[in-house]
C-alpha positions as CSV (number, residue, x, y, z in Angstrom):
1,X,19.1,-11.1,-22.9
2,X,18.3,-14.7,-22.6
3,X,15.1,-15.4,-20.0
4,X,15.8,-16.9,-16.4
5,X,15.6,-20.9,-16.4
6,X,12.3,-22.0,-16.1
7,X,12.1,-22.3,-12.3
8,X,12.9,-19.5,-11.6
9,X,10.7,-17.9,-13.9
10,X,7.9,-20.0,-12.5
11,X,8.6,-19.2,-8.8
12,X,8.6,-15.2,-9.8
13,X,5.4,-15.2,-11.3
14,X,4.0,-17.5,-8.3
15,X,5.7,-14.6,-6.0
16,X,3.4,-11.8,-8.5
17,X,0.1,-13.7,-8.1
18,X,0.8,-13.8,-4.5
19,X,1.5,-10.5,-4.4
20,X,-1.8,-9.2,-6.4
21,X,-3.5,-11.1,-4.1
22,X,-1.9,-9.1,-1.2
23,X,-3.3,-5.9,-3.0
24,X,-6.4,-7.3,-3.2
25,X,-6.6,-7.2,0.4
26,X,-4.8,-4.3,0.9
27,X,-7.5,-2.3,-0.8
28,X,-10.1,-3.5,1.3
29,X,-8.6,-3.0,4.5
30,X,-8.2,0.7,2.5
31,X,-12.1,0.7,2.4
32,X,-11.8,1.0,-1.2
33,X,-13.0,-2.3,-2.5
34,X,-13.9,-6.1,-1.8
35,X,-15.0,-4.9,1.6
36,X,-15.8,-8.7,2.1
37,X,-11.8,-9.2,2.9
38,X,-11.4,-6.8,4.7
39,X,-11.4,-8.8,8.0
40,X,-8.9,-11.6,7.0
41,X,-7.4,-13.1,10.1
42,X,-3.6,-11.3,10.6
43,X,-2.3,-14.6,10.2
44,X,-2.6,-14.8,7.0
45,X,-2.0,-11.1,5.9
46,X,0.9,-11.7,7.8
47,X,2.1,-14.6,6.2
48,X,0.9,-13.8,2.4
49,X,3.0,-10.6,3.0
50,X,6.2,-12.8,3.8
51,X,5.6,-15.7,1.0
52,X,5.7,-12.5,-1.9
53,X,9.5,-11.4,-0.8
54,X,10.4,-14.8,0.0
55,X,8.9,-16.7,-3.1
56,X,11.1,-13.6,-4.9
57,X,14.3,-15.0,-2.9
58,X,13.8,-18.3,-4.2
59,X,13.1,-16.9,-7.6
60,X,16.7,-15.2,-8.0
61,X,18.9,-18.4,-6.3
62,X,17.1,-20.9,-8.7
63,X,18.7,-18.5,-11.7
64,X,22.1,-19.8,-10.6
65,X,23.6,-16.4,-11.4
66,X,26.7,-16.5,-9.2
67,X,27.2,-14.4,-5.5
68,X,26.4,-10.8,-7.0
69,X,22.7,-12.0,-7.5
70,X,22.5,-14.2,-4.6
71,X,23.3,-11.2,-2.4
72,X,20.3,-9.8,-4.3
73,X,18.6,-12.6,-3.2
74,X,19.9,-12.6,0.0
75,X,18.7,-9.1,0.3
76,X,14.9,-9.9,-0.5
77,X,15.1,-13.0,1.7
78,X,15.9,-10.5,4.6
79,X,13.0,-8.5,3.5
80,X,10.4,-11.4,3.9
81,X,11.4,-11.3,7.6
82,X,11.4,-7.8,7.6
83,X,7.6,-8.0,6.4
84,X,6.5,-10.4,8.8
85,X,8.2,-8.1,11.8
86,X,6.8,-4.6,9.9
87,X,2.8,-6.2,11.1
88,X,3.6,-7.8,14.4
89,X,6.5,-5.9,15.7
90,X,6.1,-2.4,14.7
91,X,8.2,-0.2,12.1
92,X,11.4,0.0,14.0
93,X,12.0,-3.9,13.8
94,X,10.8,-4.4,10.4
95,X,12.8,-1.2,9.3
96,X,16.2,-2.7,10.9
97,X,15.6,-5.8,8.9
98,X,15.1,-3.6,5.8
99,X,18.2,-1.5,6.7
100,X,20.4,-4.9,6.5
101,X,18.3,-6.2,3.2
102,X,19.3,-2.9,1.7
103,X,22.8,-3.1,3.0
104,X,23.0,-6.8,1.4
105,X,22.1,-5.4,-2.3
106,X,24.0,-2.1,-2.1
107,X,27.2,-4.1,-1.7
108,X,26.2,-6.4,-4.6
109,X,25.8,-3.3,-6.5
110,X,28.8,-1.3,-5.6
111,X,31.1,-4.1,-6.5
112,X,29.4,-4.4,-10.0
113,X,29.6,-0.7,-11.2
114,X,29.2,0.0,-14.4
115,X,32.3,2.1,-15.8
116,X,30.8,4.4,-18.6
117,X,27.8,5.7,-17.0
118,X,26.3,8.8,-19.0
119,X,25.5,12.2,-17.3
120,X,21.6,11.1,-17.2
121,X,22.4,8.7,-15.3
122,X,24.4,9.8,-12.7
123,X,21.8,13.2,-12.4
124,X,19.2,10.4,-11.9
125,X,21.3,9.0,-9.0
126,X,21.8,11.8,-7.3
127,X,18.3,12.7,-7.6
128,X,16.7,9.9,-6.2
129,X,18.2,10.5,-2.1
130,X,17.1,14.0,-2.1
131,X,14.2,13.7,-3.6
132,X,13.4,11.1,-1.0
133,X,14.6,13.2,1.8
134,X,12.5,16.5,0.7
135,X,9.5,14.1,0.2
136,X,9.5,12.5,3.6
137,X,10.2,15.2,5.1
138,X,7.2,17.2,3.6
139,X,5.4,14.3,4.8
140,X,6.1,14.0,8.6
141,X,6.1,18.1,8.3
142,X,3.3,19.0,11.2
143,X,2.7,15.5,12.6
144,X,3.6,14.3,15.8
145,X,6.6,12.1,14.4
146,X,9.8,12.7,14.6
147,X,11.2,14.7,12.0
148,X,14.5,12.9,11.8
149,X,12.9,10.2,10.1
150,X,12.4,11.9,7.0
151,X,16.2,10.6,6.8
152,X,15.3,6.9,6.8
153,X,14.9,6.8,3.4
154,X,18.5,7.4,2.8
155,X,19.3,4.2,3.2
156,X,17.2,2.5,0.8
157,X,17.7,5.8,-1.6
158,X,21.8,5.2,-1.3
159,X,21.0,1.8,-2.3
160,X,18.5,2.8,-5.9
161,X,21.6,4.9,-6.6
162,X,24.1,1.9,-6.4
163,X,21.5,0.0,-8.5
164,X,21.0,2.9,-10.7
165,X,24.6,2.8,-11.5
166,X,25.6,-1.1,-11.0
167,X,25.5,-3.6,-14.2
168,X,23.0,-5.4,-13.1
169,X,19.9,-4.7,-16.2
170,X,18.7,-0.3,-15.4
171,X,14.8,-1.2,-16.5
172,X,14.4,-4.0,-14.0
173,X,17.4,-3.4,-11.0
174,X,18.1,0.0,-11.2
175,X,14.5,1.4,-11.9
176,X,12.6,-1.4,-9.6
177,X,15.1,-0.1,-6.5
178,X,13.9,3.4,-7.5
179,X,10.4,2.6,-7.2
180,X,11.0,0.7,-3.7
181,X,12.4,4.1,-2.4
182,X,8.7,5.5,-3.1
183,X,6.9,3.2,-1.5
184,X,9.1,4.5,1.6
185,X,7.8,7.7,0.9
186,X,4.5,6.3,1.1
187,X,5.1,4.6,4.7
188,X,6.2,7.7,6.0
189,X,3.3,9.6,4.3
190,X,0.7,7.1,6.2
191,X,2.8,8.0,9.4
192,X,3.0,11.7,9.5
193,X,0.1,13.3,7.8
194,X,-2.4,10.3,7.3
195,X,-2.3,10.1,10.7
196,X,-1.3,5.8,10.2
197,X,-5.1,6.1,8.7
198,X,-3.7,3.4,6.2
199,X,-5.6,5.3,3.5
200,X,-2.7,4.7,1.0
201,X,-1.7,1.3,2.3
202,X,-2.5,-0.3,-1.1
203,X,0.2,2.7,-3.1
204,X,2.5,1.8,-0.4
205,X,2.2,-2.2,-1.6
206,X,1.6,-1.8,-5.3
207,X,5.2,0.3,-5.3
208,X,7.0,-2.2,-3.0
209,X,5.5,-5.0,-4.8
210,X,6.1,-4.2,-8.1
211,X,9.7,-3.0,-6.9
212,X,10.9,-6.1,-5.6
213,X,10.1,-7.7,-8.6
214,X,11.9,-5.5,-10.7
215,X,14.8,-6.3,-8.7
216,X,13.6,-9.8,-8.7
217,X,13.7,-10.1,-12.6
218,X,16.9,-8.2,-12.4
219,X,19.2,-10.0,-10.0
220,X,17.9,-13.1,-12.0
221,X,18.9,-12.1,-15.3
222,X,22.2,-10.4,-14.4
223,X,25.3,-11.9,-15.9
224,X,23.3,-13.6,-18.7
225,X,25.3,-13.3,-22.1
226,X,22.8,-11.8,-24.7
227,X,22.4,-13.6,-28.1
């Protein structure tokens, strides 16, 4: 497939710099590393945070791919909020603003279905949602959190299987949504037998990170006519 126009590939890897400069931080306030930044003003986690997903947005209507896309777009552009209201709001805030994102690129994935799906793929489909429910419930197993949450991930897992079996490009849309269903395993993990010690806080963002721009790169090349 033909690349993304130039400014959209420019904005994407602007939104990947950003976003590896978010890890960087993210393993400090881990204790693992650069202890030095560990002590950024929230302002400007905060806001680094939202620029990643929304620099992504950007990235994916500057392709000029049509509404399927843009919904993907619109998606990630409700995730930037839903970043910003994860730190200063709490989790049920930032996890209703995810719950719409996911909502967004679900649809734009169910009305693109690919028709000849093999076997494999529809086994890793179906995978993905239980293996996401078993997981975080495993993880919230024993803590003091409620154990119905362990079904939260259903929503983003419901959408990974749309992707999984949508049109839009499997190595960057389908797989990338996949990935983004871990790092809500992760969250979950930090939540109920961490403790919300944040010890994994940096495997929570490298998978959501590197997710989003998966589906990023895939919403942006979706519907372009190979050579």
């Amino acid at each position: 497939m033909e690349k993304p126009n130039a400014l959209s590939g420019s904005l994407w890897l602007i939104a990947i710099l950003i976003g590896v400069m978010y890890w960087v931080g993210s393993l400090a306030r881990s204790g693992l590393a650069f202890e030095e930044l560990a002590t950024l003003p929230k302002p400007l986690i905060v806001a680094t945070k939202g620029l990643f997903s929304a620099l992504l947005a950007m990235s994916v209507f500057a392709a000029l791919k049509g509404s399927a896309s843009n919904m993907v777009g619109a998606a990630l552009a409700i995730s930037a909020v839903g970043d910003v209201l994860l730190v200063t709001m709490g989790s049920a805030a930032g996890g209703l603003a995810f719950a719409v994102a996911h909502v967004f690129a679900g649809y734009a994935y169910a009305k693109n279905r690919r028709n000849n799906n093999s076997a494999a793929l529809w086994l890793f489909a179906i995978a993905v949602p239980l293996i996401a429910v078993v997981s975080s419930y495993l993880a919230l197993w024993g803590s003091d959190q409620n154990i119905l949450m362990s079904l939260f991930p259903l929503i983003s897992a419901s959408m990974a299987a749309l992707a999984i079996l949508s049109r839009f490009p499997f190595w960057l849309s389908g797989l990338g949504a996949a990935i983004f269903v871990a790092s809500d395993v992760l969250f979950l993990a930090d939540l109920g037998f961490l403790g919300r010690s944040g010890e994994w806080a940096y495997l929570t963002w490298a998978s959501y990170a590197a997710s989003y721009a998966l589906v990023a790169r895939g919403a942006a090349s979706f519907g372009v006519t190979p050579r």
